[in-house]
C-alpha positions in Angstrom: 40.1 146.6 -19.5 39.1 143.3 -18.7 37.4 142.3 -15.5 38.7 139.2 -13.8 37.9 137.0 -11.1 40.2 135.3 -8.4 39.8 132.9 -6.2 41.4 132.0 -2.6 41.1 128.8 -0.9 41.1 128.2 2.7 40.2 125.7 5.5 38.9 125.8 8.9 37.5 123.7 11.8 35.0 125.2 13.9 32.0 123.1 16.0 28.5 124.9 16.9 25.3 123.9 17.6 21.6 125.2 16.2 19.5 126.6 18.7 16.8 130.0 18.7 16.5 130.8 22.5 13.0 131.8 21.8 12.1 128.4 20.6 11.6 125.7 23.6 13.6 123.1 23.9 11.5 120.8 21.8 11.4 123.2 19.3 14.7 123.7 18.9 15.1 119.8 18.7 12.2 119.7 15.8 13.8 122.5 13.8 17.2 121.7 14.4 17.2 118.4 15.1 20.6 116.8 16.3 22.5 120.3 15.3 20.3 121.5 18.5 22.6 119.7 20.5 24.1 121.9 22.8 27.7 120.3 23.7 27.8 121.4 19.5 29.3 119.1 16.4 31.7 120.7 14.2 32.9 120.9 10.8 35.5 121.1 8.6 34.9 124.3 6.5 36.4 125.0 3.1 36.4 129.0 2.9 36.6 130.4 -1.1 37.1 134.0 -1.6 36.7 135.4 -4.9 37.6 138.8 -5.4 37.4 140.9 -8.8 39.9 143.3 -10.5 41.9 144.5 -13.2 45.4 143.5 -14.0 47.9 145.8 -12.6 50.1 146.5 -15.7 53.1 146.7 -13.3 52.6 143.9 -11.8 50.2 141.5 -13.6 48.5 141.0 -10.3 44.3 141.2 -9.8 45.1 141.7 -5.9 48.4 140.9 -4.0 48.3 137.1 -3.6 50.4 137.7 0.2 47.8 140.6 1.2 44.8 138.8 0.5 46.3 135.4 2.4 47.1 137.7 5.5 43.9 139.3 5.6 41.8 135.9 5.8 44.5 134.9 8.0 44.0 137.7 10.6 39.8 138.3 9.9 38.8 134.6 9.3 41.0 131.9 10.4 42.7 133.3 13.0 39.4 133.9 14.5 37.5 131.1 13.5 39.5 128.6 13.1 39.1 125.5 15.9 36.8 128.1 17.8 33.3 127.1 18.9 31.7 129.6 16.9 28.7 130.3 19.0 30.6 131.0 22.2 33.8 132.4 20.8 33.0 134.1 17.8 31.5 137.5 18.3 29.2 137.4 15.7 27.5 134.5 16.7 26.6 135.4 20.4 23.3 136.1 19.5 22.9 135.2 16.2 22.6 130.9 14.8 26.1 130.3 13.4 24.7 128.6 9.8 26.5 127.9 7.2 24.7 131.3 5.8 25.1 133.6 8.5 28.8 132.4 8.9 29.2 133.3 4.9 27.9 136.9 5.5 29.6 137.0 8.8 33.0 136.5 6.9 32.5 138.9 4.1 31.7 141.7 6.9 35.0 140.8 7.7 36.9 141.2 4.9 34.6 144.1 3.0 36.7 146.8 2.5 40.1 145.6 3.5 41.4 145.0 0.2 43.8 147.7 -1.5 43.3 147.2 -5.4 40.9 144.3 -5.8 36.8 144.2 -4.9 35.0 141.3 -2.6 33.0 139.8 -5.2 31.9 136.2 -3.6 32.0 134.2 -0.1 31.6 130.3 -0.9 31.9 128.6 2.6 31.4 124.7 2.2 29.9 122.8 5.1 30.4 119.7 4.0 31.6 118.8 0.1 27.7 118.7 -1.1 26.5 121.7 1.0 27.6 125.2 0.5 26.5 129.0 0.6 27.4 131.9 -1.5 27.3 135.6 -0.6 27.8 138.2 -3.1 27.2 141.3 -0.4 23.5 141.6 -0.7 22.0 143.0 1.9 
């Protein structure tokens, strides 16, 4: 059996803003620099999630393409899509919304909520020359 990888795109908006509250306010500027800012800038995110599998001999399918759209849907963009991810995001309430933590962030999402196919990647894209991958590693 041959092991195959598929990928889903998606996109998302989302603003947040960089700031430790251990670190004083200068600190937070110095580390952070303008992302410190805390009225927040936002991005537009491109979400890739790769999953691995076999073929389903019945139906030629690594994962159902509709179950794996409806589960980003509900776990990812319905709830971080045009949200300002440190104050509406539960995740992110205590923890700096980066481009990293919001990678690991979305595979605890999904982990285990696929029927035939395994998580095998997060790519989340900050901007078209910055992105993250997360292959479950903890």
């Amino acid at each position: 059996m041959n092991m195959l990888y598929l990928t889903r795109k998606a996109e998302f908006a989302a603003s947040h803003y960089y700031r430790n509250p251990q670190f004083t306010a200068e600190e937070n500027l110095r580390i952070f620099g303008k992302c410190s800012n805390p009225n927040g800038h936002g991005h537009n995110y491109l979400l890739e999630v790769t999953v691995k599998g076999v073929v389903d001999p019945h139906s030629g399918f690594v994962v159902d393409l509709k179950q794996l759209k409806e589960i980003m849907n509900r776990e990812v963009l319905d709830a971080m899509d045009h949200r300002f991810l440190n104050k509406e995001v539960p995740e992110f309430a205590k923890q700096i919304p980066t481009t990293e933590n919001i990678a690991v962030a979305i595979w605890q999402r999904l982990a285990g909520k696929l029927e035939r196919a395994k998580l095998h990647r997060i790519r989340v894209y900050e901007t078209p020359d910055l992105f993250v991958d997360f292959y479950g590693e903890t």
